[in-house]
C-alpha positions, -999 to 999 in steps of 0.1 A, spaced: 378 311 -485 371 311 -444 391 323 -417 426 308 -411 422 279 -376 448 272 -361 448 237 -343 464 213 -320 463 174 -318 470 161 -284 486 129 -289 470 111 -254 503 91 -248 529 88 -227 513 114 -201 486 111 -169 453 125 -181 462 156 -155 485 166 -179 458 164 -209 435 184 -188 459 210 -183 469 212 -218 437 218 -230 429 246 -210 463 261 -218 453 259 -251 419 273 -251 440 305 -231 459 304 -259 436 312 -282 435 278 -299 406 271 -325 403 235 -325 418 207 -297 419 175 -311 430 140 -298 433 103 -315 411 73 -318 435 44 -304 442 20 -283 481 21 -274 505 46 -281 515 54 -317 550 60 -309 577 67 -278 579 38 -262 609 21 -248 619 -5 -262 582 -9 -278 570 20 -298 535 14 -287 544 6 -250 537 36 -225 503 53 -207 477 58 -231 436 71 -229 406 62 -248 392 87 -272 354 93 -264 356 95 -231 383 121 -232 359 141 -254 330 145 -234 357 155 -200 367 183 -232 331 189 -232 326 201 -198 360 215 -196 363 237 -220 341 268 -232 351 280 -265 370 264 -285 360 234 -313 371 199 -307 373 162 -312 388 132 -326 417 133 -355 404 114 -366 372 83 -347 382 50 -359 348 35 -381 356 3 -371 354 -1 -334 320 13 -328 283 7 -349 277 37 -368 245 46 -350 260 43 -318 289 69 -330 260 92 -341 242 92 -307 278 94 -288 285 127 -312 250 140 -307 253 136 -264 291 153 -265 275 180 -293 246 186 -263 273 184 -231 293 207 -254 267 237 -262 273 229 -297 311 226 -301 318 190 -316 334 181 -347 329 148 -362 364 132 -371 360 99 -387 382 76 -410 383 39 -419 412 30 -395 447 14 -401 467 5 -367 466 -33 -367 475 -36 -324 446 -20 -317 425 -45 -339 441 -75 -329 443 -63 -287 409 -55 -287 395 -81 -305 382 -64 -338 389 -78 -377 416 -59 -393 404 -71 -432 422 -50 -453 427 -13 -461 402 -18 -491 374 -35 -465 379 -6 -441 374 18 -467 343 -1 -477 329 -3 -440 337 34 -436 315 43 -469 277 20 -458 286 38 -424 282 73 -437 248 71 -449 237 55 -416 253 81 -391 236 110 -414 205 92 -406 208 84 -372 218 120 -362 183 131 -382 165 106 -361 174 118 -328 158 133 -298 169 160 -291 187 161 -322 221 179 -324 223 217 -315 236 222 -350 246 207 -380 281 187 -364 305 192 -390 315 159 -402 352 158 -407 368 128 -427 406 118 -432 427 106 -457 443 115 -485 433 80 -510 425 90 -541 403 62 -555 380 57 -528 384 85 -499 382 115 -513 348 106 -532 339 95 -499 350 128 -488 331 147 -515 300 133 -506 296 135 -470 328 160 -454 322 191 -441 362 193 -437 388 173 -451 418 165 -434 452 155 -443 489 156 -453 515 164 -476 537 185 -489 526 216 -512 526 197 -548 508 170 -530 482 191 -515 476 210 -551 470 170 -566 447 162 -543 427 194 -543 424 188 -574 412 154 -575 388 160 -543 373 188 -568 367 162 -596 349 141 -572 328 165 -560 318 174 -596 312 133 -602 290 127 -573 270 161 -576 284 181 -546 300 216 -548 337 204 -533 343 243 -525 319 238 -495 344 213 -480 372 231 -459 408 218 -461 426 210 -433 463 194 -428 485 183 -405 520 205 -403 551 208 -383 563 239 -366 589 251 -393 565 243 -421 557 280 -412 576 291 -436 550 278 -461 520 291 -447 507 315 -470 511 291 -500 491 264 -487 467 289 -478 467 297 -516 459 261 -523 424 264 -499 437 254 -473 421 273 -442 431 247 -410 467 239 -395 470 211 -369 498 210 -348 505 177 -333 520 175 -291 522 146 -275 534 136 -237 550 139 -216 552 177 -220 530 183 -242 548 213 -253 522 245 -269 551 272 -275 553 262 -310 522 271 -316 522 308 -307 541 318 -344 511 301 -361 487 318 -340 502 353 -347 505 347 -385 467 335 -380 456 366 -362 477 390 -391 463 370 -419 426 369 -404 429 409 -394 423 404 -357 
C-alpha cells in the first residue's frame, strides 16, 4: 500500500476565479497533495432559486492557469467529461498541461452524466449505457495518442477514472486506471474492491497496481484508518464558493502526516 494523499476538489462555482487562484495556492501552503476541480458547464448546486444558476469556469483552461501557478503539488480534473472533447484532442490537451506543469498532471476522466451541460452546449446526452460505451473506444485511443506524441509526456500521466458501476466501469477501470476514484460508505467500498479485483483478474491486469481513491466529508474522519484498511490510500475533500473554506482539511492532513511518519 502507498502513502496516504490527502486532496481537495475545488468546486469552480459560485466564486470569481480570484478566489480559485487564491485557494489553490493556499492549499499547496498547506501541504495539499492533489488540487482538483470539475468538468462542467454550470454549477452543480447553490443556486438561488436554480440549483445550477450562479458564476461558474471551464475546466481545462483552469488547469493549465494550475499549471503555471503552482509548483508542487499534483492536480487536475475530478473527474474530464469523455463526451465533450475527441479523445485525441484530450490526450494532446493532457500532454501540453503535463509539459506547462513539469510533470504534475493527473488524467481524470469519466463517461459523464449532467444532462444541462449536454443540452446548453449542444452535445447528445444518449444514455448512461452509451456514455459508458463512448468512454470505453476512447481509452484505447487516448493511450495511443499520448504514445504518438512529440514531445511525448514527461512521464507516464497517471490516468484516473471514476465511477463506482459495477458491470461496465470498473472493468473499464481495471484495464486502463492508474487510480480509481469514488464513493461510498465502508461496506460499499469493501464490495467494490472486491469486484474491481475480479475484473482485474478477468481482463489480465494485476488490480493491486490501481490506487483507490474516494470522495469524503470532514467528519468521516473518524473512519479513516478503516478505509485505509480497505486500500484505500487518497481522500478528496470537496470546497466550493464562495469561501472556499480549507480549515477542514488540516485534521486530515495531520492524521496523514502521523500515519505516513512525516
Amino acid at each position: 500500500m502507498g502513502p496516504i494523499r490527502i486532496a481537495v476538489q475545488i468546486h469552480p462555482q459560485h466564486i470569481d476565479y480570484a478566489g480559485i487562484r487564491t485557494a489553490v495556492m493556499q492549499a499547496e501552503d498547506m501541504g495539499v497533495d492533489v488540487v482538483y476541480n470539475w468538468d462542467h458547464f454550470f454549477p452543480l448546486y447553490g443556486g438561488d432559486p436554480d440549483p445550477n444558476a450562479g458564476k461558474h469556469f471551464e475546466c481545462w483552461t483552469m488547469l493549465a492557469a494550475w499549471a503555471e501557478q503552482t509548483e508542487r503539488i499534483e492536480f487536475g480534473a475530478l473527474v474530464t467529461c469523455n463526451s465533450y472533447r475527441n479523445p485525441e484532442l484530450l490526450a494532446d490537451m493532457a500532454r501540453t498541461v503535463d509539459h506547462i506543469s513539469d510533470g504534475r498532471l493527473i488524467l481524470g476522466i469519466g463517461s459523464g452524466w449532467f444532462e444541462k451541460d449536454y443540452v446548453e452546449y449542444g452535445y447528445e446526452f444518449g444514455t448512461a449505457r452509451s456514455r459508458l460505451a463512448d468512454l470505453d473506444a476512447a481509452m484505447p485511443r487516448i493511450v495511443s495518442r499520448l504514445a504518438r506524441l512529440e514531445p511525448p509526456p514527461t512521464r507516464h500521466i497517471p490516468i484516473l477514472i471514476g465511477g463506482g458501476g459495477e458491470k461496465v466501469t470498473l472493468r473499464i477501470v481495471a484495464e486502463h486506471a492508474d487510480v480509481w476514484h469514488t464513493f461510498g460508505d465502508l461496506e460499499t467500498i469493501a464490495r467494490k474492491t472486491a469486484i474491481l479485483d475480479e475484473w482485474g483478474t478477468k481482463v489480465g491486469r494485476d488490480a493491486s497496481i490501481i490506487d483507490r481513491s474516494i470522495g469524503v466529508k470532514p467528519p468521516q474522519i473518524d473512519e479513516a484508518d478503516d478505509f485505509r484498511a480497505l486500500g484505500v490510500t487518497e481522500f478528496t475533500i470537496g470546497v466550493t464558493g464562495p469561501d472556499l473554506d480549507l480549515e477542514p482539511v488540516r485534521p486530515w492532513l495531520a492524521w496523514r502526516d502521523a500515519v505516513n511518519g512525516s
